[in-house]
ZADREN-401469 format. One record per residue (C-alpha): x, y, z. Coordinates in nm, 2 decimals, padded with zeros to 4 digits. Layout:
+--------+--------+--------+
:      u :      v :      w :
+--------+--------+--------+
:      X :      Y :      Z :
...
+--------+--------+--------+
***
This chain:
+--------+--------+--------+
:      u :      v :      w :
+--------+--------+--------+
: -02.96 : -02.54 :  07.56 :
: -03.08 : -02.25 :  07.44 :
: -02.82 : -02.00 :  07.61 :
: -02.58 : -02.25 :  07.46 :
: -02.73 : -02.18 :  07.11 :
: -02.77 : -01.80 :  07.16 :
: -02.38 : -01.80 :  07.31 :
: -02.19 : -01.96 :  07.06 :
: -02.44 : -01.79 :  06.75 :
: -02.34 : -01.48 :  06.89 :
: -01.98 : -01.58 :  06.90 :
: -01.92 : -01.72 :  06.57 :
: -02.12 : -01.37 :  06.44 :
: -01.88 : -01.18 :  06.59 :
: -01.55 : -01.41 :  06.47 :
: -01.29 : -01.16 :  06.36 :
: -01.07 : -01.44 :  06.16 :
: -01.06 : -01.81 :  06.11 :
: -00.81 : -01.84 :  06.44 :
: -01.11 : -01.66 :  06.64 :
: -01.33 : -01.92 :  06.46 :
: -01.16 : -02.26 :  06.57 :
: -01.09 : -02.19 :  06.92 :
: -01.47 : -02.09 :  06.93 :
: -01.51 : -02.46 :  06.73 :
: -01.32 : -02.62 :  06.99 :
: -01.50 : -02.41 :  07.27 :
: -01.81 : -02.57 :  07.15 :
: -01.80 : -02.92 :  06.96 :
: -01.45 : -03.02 :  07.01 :
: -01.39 : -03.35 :  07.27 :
: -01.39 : -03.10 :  07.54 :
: -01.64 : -02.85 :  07.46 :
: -01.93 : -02.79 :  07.62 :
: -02.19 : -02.92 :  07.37 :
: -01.97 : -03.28 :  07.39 :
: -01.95 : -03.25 :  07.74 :
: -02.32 : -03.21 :  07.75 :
: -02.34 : -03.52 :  07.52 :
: -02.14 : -03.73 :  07.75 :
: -02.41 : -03.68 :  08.04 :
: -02.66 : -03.85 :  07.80 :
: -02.59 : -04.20 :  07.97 :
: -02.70 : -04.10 :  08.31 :
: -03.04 : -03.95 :  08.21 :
: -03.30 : -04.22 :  08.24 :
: -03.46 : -04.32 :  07.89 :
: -03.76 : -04.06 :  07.93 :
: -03.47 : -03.77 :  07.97 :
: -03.25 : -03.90 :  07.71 :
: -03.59 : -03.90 :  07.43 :
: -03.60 : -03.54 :  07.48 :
: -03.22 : -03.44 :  07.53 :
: -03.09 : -03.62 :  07.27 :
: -03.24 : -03.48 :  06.96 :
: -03.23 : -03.13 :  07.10 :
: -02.83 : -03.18 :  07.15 :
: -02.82 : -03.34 :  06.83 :
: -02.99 : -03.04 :  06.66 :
: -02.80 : -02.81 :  06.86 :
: -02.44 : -02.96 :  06.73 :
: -02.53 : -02.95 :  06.37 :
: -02.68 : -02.58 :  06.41 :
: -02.32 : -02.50 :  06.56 :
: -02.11 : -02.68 :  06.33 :
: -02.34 : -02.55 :  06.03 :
: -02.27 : -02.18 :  06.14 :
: -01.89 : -02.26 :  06.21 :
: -01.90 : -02.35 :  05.79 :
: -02.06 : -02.06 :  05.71 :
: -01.85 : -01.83 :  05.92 :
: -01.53 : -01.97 :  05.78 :
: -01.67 : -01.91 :  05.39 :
: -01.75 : -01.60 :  05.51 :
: -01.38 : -01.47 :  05.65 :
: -01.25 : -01.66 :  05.30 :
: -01.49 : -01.47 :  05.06 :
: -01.38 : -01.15 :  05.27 :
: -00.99 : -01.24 :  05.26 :
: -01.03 : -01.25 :  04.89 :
: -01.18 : -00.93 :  04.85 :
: -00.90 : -00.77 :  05.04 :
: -00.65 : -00.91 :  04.84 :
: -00.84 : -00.86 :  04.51 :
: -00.82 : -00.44 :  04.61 :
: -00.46 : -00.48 :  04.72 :
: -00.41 : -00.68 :  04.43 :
: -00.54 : -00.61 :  04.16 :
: -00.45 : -00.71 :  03.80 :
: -00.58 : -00.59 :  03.47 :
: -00.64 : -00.91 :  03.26 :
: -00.72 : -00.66 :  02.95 :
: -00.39 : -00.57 :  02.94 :
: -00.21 : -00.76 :  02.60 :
:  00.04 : -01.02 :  02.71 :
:  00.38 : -01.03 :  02.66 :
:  00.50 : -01.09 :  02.28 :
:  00.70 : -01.44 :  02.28 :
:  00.92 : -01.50 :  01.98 :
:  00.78 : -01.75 :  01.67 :
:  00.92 : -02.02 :  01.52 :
:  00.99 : -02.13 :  01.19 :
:  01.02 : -02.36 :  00.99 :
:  01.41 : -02.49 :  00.93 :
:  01.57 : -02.38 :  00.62 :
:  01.64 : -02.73 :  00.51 :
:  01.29 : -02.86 :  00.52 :
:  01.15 : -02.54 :  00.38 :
:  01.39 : -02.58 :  00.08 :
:  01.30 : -02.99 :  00.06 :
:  00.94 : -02.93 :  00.04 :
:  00.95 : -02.65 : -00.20 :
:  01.16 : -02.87 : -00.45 :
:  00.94 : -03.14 : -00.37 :
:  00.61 : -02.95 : -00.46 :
:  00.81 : -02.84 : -00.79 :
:  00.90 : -03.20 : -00.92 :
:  00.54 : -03.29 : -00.79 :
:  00.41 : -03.06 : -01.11 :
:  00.68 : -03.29 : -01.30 :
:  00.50 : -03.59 : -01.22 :
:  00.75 : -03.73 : -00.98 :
:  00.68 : -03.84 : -00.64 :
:  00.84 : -03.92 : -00.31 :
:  01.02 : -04.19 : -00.27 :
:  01.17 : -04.31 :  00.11 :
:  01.43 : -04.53 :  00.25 :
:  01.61 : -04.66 :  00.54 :
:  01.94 : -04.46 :  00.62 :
:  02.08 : -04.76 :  00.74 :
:  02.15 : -04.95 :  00.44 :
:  02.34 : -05.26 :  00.35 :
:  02.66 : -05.24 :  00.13 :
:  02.48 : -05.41 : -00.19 :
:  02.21 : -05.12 : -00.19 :
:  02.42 : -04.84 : -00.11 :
:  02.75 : -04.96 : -00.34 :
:  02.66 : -05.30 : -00.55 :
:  02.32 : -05.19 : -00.69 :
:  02.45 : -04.85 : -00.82 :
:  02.75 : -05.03 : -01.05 :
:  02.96 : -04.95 : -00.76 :
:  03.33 : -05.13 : -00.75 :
:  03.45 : -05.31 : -00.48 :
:  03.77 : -05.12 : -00.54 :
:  03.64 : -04.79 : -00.51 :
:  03.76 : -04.50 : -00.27 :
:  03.44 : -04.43 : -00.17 :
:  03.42 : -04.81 :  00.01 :
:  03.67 : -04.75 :  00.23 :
:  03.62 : -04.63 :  00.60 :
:  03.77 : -04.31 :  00.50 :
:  03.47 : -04.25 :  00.31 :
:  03.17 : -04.43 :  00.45 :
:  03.05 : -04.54 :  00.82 :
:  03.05 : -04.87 :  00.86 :
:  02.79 : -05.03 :  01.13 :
:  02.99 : -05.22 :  01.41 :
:  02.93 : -05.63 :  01.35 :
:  03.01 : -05.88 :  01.65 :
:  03.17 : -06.13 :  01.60 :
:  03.02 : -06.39 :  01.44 :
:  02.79 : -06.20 :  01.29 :
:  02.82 : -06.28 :  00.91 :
:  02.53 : -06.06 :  00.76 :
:  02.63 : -05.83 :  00.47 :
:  02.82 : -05.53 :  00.61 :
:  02.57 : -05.27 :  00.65 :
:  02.66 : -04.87 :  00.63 :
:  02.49 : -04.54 :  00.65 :
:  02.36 : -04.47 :  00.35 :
:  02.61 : -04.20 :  00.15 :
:  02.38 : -04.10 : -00.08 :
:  01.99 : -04.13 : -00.15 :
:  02.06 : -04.31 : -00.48 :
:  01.96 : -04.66 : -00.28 :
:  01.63 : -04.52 : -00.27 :
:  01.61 : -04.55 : -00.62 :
:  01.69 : -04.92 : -00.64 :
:  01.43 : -04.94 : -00.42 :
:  01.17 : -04.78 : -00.61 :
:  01.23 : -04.96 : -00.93 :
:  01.21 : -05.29 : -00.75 :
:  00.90 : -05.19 : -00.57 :
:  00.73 : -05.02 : -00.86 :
:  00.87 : -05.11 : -01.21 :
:  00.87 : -04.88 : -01.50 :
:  00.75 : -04.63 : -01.58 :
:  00.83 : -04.47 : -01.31 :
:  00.94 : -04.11 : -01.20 :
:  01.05 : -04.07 : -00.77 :
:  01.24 : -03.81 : -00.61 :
:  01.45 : -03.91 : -00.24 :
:  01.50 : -03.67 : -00.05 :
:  01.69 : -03.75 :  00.29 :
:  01.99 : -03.74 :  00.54 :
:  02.28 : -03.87 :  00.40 :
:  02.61 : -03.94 :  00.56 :
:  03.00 : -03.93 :  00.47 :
:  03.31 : -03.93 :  00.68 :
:  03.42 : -03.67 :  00.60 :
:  03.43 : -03.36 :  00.88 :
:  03.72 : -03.06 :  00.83 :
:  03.59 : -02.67 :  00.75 :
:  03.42 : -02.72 :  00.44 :
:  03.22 : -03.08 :  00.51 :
:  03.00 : -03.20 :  00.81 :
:  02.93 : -03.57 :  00.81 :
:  02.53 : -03.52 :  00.77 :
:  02.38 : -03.28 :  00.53 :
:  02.08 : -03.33 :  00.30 :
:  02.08 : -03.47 : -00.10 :
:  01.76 : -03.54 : -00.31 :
:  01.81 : -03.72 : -00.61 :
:  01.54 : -03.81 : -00.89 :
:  01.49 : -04.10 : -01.12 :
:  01.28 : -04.10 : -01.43 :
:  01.25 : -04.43 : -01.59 :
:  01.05 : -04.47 : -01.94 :
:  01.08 : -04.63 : -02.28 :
:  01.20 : -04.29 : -02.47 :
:  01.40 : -04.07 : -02.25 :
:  01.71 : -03.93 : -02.31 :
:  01.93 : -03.66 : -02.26 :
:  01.70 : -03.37 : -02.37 :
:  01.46 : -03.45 : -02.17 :
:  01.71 : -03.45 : -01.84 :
:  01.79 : -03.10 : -01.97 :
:  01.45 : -02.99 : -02.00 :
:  01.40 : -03.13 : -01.67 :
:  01.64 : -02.97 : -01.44 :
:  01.59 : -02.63 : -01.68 :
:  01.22 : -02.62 : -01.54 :
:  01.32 : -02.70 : -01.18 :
:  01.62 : -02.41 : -01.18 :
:  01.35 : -02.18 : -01.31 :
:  01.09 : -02.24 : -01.12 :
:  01.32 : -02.25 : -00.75 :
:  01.51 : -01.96 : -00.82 :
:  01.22 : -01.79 : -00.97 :
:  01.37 : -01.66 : -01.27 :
:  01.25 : -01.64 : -01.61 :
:  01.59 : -01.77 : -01.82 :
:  01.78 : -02.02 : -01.71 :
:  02.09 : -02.14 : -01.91 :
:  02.28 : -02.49 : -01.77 :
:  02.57 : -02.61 : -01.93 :
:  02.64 : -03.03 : -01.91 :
:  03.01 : -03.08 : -01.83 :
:  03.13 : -03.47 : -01.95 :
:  03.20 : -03.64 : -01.62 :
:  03.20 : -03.94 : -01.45 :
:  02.96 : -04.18 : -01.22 :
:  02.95 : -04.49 : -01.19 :
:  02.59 : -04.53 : -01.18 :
:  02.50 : -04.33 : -01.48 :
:  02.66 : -04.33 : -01.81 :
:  02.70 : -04.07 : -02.00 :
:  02.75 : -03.87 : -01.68 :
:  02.72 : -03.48 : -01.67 :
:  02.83 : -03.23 : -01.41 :
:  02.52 : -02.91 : -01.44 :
:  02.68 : -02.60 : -01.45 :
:  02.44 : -02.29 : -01.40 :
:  02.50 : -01.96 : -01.55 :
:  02.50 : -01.68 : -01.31 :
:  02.69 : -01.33 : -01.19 :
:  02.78 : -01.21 : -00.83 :
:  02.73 : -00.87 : -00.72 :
:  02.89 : -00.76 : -00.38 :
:  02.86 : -01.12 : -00.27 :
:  02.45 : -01.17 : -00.40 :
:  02.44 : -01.49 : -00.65 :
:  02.23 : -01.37 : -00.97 :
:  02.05 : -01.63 : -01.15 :
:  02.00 : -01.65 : -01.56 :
:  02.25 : -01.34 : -01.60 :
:  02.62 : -01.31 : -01.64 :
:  02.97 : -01.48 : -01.77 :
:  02.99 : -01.69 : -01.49 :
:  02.89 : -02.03 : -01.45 :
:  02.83 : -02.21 : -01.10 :
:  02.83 : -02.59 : -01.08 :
:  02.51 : -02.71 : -00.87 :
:  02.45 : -03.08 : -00.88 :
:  02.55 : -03.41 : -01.09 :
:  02.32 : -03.62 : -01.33 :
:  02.29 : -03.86 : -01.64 :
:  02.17 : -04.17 : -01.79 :
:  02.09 : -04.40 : -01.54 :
:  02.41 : -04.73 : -01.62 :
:  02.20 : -05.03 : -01.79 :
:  02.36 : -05.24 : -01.46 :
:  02.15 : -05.02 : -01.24 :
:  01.84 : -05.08 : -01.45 :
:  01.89 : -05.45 : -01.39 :
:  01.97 : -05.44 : -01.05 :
:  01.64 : -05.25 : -01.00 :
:  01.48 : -05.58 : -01.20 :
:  01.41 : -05.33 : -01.47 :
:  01.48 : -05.46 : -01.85 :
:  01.79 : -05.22 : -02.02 :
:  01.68 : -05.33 : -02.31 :
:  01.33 : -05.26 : -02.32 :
:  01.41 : -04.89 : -02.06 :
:  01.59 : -04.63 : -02.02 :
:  01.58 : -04.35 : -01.77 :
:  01.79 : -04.00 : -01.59 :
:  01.87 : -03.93 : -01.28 :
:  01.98 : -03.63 : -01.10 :
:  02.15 : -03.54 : -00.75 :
:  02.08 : -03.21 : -00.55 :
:  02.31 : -03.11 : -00.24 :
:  01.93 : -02.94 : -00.04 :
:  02.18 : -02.71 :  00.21 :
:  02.36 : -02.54 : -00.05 :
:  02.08 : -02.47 : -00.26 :
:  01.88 : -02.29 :  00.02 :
:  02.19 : -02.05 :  00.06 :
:  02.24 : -02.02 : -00.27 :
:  01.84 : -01.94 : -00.36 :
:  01.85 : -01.68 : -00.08 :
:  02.19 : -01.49 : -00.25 :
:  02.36 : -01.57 :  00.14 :
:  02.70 : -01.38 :  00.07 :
:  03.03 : -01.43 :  00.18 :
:  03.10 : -01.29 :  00.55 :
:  03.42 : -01.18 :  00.72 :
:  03.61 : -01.31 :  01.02 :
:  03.72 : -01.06 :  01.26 :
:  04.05 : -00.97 :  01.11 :
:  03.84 : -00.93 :  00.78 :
:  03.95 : -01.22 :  00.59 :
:  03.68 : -01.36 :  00.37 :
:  03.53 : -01.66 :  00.49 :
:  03.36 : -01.95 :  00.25 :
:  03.02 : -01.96 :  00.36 :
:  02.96 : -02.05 :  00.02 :
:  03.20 : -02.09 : -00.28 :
:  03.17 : -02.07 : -00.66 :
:  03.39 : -02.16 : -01.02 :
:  03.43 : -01.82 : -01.15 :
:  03.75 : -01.64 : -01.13 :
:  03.54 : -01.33 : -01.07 :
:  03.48 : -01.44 : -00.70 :
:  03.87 : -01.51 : -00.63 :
:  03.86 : -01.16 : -00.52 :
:  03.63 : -01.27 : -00.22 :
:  03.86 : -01.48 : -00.11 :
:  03.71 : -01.79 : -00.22 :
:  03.98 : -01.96 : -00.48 :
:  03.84 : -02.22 : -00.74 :
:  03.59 : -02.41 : -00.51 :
:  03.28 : -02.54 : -00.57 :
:  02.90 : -02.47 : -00.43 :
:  02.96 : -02.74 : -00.21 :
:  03.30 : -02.64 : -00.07 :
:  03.16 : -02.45 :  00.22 :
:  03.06 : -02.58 :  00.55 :
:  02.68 : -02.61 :  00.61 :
:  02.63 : -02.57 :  00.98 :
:  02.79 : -02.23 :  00.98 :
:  02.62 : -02.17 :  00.62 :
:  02.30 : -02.24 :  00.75 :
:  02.34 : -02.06 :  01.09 :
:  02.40 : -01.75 :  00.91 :
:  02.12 : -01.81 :  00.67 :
:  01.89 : -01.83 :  00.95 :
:  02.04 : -01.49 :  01.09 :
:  01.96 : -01.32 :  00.75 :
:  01.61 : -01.45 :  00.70 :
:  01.51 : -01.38 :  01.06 :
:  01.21 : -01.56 :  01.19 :
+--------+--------+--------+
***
């Protein structure tokens, strides 16, 4: 046993790699090696003989098998330091600069106006986008003969048949929010909803979902001054401009009465919107006295309340706070990223239209462009 033990010591020293290393294994302790084979010829030895072998061959196997471990660490340890010189890699090197996000144009304008009406006092009021026909048309003094009813204007939710629920839609406008609130929290009461919003209504200048926020102040002594003083502290303070000057067009909702289309005075200069300055005048959102109907529909007493509300279009707002000008096609036509009621911009090639009369995917795609990440 011993020139057993001194062979196979000496031959797992001198292993040059791990395929050296397991015929040597097999050599020794595999089924037909010789320290097996030696293990086999325990059952003719008498018991005396088989005392004294046994342990010895015992010993001698784990000896073997305990080098054969070793060995093989060894030849790994060793691989990996040839690889490590051939190798090598300098892990204080600085890694490779991978591009940030931000955060979306549309929610970076929604929480800035919402922090803004938050110093007002008015708070954030949410609601389901799928809404039934009473909340989104009934509630708001809404008739059931208006355009905006029909599946021109509105998506309707499929109903099987049978099914004789209320017709249901998605919402067209946050101002179901507001019934909402009232019913939920009484008066006073001061909420604005900001949200997704949908209309059927997709050609160059619309897209089918864009953003609104409207806001509802209910109390026992508002009017229209303080509506004006409202929306003149919030166009100050997102456009960061000292003076503001809005001018209240007579229009028409049904929800509110009177109703007043905001007009905000502004210039243009080489396509850059100017703020508080100018002879023109920009039309950026509807508002009014919120229509005693509404007030009752929102279990609020008319009588005893009385309150504003206001509606903002979010996309066109974040172009229009970053000055996003008109571009050009590639025959250098003007294109109506954003449009404007001044005759001074007709010469952009924008005739007569509106803030909202530009289309807000490709508005906001090159808004993105121009504020970079």
């Amino acid at each position: 046993m011993d020139d057993l033990r001194e062979k196979y010591l000496g031959l797992i020293a001198g292993a040059a790699d791990e395929t050296a290393l397991e015929e040597l294994r097999v050599s020794a302790v595999g089924k037909k090696g010789e320290i097996s084979l030696k293990m086999r010829e325990l059952g003719k030895m008498t018991p005396e003989e088989r005392q004294i072998a046994g342990p010895a061959l015992n010993a001698l196997k784990d000896e073997i098998n305990s080098a054969l471990s070793a060995k093989k660490s060894a030849l790994a340890d060793a691989a990996l330091d040839e690889r490590l010189k051939t190798e090598w890699l300098d892990v204080t090197l600085p890694g490779r600069p991978r591009r940030q996000g931000t955060i979306h144009p549309v929610s970076q304008v929604m929480e800035e106006i919402t922090a803004i009406f938050a110093d007002m006092g008015f708070s954030v009021a949410e609601g389901p986008q799928i809404e039934s026909d009473w909340y989104n048309f009934d509630a708001l003094n809404i008739p059931a003969e208006h355009p905006t009813r029909t599946e021109m204007d509105t998506f309707y939710m499929a109903q099987k048949p049978g099914d004789n629920r209320p017709p249901h839609v998605l919402r067209t406008h946050t101002s179901p929010v507001q019934i909402r609130a009232m019913q939920d929290q009484g008066a006073p009461l001061r909420v604005i909803a900001p949200g997704r919003v949908y209309r059927s209504d997709y050609d160059q200048t619309h897209t089918p979902m864009f953003h609104q926020l409207e806001g509802l102040a209910v109390d026992r002594d508002l009017s229209m001054a303080n509506l004006k003083w409202c929306l003149e502290e919030f166009v100050r303070a997102f456009f960061e401009v000292e003076q503001a000057e809005l001018r209240f067009r007579a229009s028409h909702f049904p929800f509110t009465e009177p109703s007043a289309e905001v007009d905000l005075r502004c210039s243009w200069s080489q396509g850059q919107l100017k703020v508080g300055e100018g002879d023109d005048w920009m039309e950026i959102l509807g508002s009014g006295m919120v229509h005693p109907n509404v007030l009752e529909a929102g279990n609020i007493d008319p009588g005893q309340w009385q309150g504003f509300a206001f509606g903002i279009g979010i996309d066109r707002i974040a172009i229009l706070q970053h000055g996003d000008p008109v571009d050009a096609d590639s025959e250098g036509e003007a294109l109506p990223l954003i449009g404007v009621d001044v005759p001074g911009f007709q010469n952009l090639g924008v005739h007569h239209a509106r803030a909202e009369d530009f289309h807000p995917i490709v508005a906001l795609a090159h808004f993105q462009l121009a504020i970079g990440p």
